[in-house]
C-alpha positions in Angstrom: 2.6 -18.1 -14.6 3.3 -15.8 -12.0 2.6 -15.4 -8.4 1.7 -12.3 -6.5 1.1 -11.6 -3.3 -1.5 -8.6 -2.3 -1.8 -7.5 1.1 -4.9 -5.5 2.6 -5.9 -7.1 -0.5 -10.2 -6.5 0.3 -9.5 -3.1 0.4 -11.4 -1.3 -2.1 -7.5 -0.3 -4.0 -6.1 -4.0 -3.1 -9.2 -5.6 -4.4 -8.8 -3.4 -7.8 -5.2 -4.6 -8.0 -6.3 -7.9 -7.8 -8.8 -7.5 -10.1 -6.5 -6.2 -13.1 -3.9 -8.9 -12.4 -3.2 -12.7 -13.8 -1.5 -15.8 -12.7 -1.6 -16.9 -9.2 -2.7 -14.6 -6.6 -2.3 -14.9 -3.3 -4.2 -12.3 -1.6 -4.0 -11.3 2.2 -6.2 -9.2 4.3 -8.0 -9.2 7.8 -11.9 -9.7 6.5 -12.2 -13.6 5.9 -15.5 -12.9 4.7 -14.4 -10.5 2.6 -11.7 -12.6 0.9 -13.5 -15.4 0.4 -16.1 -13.5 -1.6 -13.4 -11.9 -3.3 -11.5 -14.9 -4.5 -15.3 -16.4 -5.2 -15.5 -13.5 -7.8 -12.1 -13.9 -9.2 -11.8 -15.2 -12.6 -7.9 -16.2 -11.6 -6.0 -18.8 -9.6 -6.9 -17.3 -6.1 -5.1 -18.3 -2.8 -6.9 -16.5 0.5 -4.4 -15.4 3.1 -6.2 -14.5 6.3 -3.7 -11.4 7.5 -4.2 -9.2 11.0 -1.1 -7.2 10.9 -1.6 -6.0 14.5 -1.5 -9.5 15.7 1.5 -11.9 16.0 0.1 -15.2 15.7 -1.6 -13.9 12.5 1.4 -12.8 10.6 3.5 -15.6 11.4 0.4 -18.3 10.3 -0.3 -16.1 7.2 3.7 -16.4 6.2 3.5 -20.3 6.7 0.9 -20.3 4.4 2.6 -18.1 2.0 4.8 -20.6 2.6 3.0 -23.4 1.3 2.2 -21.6 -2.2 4.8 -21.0 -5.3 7.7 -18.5 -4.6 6.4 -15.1 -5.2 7.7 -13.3 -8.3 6.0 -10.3 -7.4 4.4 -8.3 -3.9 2.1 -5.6 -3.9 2.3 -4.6 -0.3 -0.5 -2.4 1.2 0.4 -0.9 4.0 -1.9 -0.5 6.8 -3.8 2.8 7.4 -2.2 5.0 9.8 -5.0 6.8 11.9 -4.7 10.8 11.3 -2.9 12.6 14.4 -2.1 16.0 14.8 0.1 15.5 17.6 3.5 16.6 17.6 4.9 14.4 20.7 2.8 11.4 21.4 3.4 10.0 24.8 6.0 6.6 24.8 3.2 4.3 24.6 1.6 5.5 21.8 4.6 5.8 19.8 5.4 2.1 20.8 1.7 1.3 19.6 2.1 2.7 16.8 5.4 1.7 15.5 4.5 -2.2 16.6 1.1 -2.2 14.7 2.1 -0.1 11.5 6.3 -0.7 11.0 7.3 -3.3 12.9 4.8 -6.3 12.4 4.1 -5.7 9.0 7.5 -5.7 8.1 8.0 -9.3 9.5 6.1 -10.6 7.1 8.3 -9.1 4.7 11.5 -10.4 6.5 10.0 -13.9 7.4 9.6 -14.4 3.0 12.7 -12.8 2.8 14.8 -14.6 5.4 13.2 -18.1 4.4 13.4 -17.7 0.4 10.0 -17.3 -0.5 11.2 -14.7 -2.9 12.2 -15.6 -6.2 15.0 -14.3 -8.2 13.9 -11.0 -10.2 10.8 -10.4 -8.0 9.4 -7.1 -8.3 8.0 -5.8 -4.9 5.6 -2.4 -4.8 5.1 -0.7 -1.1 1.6 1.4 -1.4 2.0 3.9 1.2 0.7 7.5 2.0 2.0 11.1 0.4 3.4 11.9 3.9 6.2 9.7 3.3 7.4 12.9 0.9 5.7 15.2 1.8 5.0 16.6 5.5 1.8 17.4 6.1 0.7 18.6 9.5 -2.5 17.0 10.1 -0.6 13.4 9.5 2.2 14.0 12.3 2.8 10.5 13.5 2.5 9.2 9.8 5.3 11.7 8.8 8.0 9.7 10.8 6.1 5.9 10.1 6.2 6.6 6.1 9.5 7.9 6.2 10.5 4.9 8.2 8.9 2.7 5.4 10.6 4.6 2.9 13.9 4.1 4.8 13.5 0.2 4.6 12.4 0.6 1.1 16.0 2.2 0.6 17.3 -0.5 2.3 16.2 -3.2 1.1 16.4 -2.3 -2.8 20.0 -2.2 -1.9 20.2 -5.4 0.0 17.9 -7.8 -2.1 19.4 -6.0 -6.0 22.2 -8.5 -5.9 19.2 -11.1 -6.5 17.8 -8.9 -8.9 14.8 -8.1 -6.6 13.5 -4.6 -7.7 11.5 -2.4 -4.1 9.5 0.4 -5.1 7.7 2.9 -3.1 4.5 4.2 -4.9 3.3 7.3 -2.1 -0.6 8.3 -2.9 -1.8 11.6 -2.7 -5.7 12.3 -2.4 -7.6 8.5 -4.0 -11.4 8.9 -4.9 -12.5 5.6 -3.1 -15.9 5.3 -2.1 -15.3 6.4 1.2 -12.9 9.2 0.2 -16.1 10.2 -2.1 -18.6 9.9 0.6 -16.6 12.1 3.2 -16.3 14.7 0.1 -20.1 14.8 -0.1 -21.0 14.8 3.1 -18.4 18.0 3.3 -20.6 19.3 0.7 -23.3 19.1 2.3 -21.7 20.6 5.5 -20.3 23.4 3.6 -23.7 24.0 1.3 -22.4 23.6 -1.6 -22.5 20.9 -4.1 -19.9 17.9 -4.4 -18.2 19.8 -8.0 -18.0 22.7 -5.9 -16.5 21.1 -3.2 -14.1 19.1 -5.2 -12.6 22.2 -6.9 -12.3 24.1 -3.8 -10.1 20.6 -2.5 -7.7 20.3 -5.4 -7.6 23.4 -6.0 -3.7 23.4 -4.9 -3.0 20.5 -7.0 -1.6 21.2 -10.6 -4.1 18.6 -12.2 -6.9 20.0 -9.9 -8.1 16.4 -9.4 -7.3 13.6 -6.7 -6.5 10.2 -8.1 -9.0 7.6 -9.3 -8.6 4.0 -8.0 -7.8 3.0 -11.5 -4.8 5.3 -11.5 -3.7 3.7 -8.6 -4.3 0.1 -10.5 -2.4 1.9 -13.5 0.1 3.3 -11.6 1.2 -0.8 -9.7 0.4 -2.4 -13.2 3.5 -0.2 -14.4 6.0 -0.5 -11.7 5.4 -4.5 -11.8 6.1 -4.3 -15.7 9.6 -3.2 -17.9 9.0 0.4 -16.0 11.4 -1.5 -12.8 13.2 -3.6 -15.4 16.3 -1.1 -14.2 14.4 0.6 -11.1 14.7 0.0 -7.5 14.8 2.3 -4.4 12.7 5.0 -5.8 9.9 6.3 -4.4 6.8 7.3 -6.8 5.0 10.1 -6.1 0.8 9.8 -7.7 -0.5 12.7 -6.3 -1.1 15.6 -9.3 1.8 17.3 -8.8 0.9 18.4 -5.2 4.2 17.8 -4.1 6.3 20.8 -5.3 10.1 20.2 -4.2 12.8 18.9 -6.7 
């Protein structure tokens, strides 16, 4: 049986993952509430993890209790939401904010299961991140450099953990019709005064599918890079986002 950690797992995609998965789960996220309810409804082994990645204490109590659970054959690692930005030089402090709540903390989760063999041989591990980490997109300044720096460890840590036969993925998410996603379409709609079909084409209009993502893609999309698809696959980052990116 195997054991998978999910982190941000309340999220309305981490929750879905969950959802679709077997064996022991171990699932991490801020909302205690939330999670407990969540593991309540689970039909699976469920472990709650409570996880506040912009807080110290909380990550390095969430990794002891990681800790206390079977080695992990596989991760599903939500990364947090980087807020929008549009600025192209944020002050020092804001930079250092930013990096400390959305790099560097998460990441020592990663390294604490690394560095204390929580990890075991042939794990498969599956960053969720944003498009930006591909794709520049001008409206996402900040997340530009903080997904390509996740992408960058990605790189680096396929290469470091292979010898253990540990494959690290990258799957990078274009547009993803969550309820909230949905909501802010149809309240564009209405701002626009038109209706949601209307808005929606005008939206994907530059994507070769001319549709965003549905959370089960998403759930699809993990299902198959935790399966034989990463049998002989690490250090690549997967693009789900219609075709929108356009370069080789």
């Amino acid at each position: 049986m195997k054991t998978t950690l999910i982190t941000c797992a309340t999220s309305e995609m981490g929750s879905a993952i969950a959802q679709s998965l077997s064996g022991n789960l171990v699932l991490a996220g801020r909302n205690k509430d939330k999670l407990a309810e969540l593991c309540t409804n689970m039909t699976e082994k469920c472990h709650p993890v409570s996880l506040d990645f912009s807080d110290d204490g909380s990550i390095n109590s969430a990794a002891h209790a990681i800790a206390n659970q079977d080695k992990l054959d596989q991760i599903v690692f939500i990364i947090p939401r980087i807020p929008p930005s549009q600025s192209i030089f944020p002050d020092n402090e804001t930079w250092f904010d930013l990096y400390q709540n959305y790099f560097i903390r998460p990441l020592g989760l990663l390294k604490d299961l690394v560095e204390n063999e929580r990890i075991n041989h042939g794990a498969k591990i599956v960053l969720i991140s944003g498009l930006s980490s591909k794709n520049a997109l001008s409206h996402y300044s900040t997340n530009n450099c903080l997904r390509s720096a996740w992408l960058g460890q990605a790189k680096t840590m396929a290469l470091g953990l292979g010898e253990f036969g540990i494959s690290v993925n990258t799957l990078s998410l274009g547009g993803v019709m969550t309820e909230s996603y949905t909501n802010k379409m149809e309240q564009k709609a209405q701002e626009n005064g038109v209706n949601f079909e209307t808005q929606m084409q005008s939206e994907t209009n530059n994507i070769p599918l001319r549709k965003y993502a549905s959370v089960q893609d998403v759930v699809d999309a993990v299902s198959a890079l935790l399966g034989p698809l990463s049998n002989h696959m690490t250090g690549q980052n997967i693009l789900l986002d219609g075709g929108f990116f356009k370069g080789y």
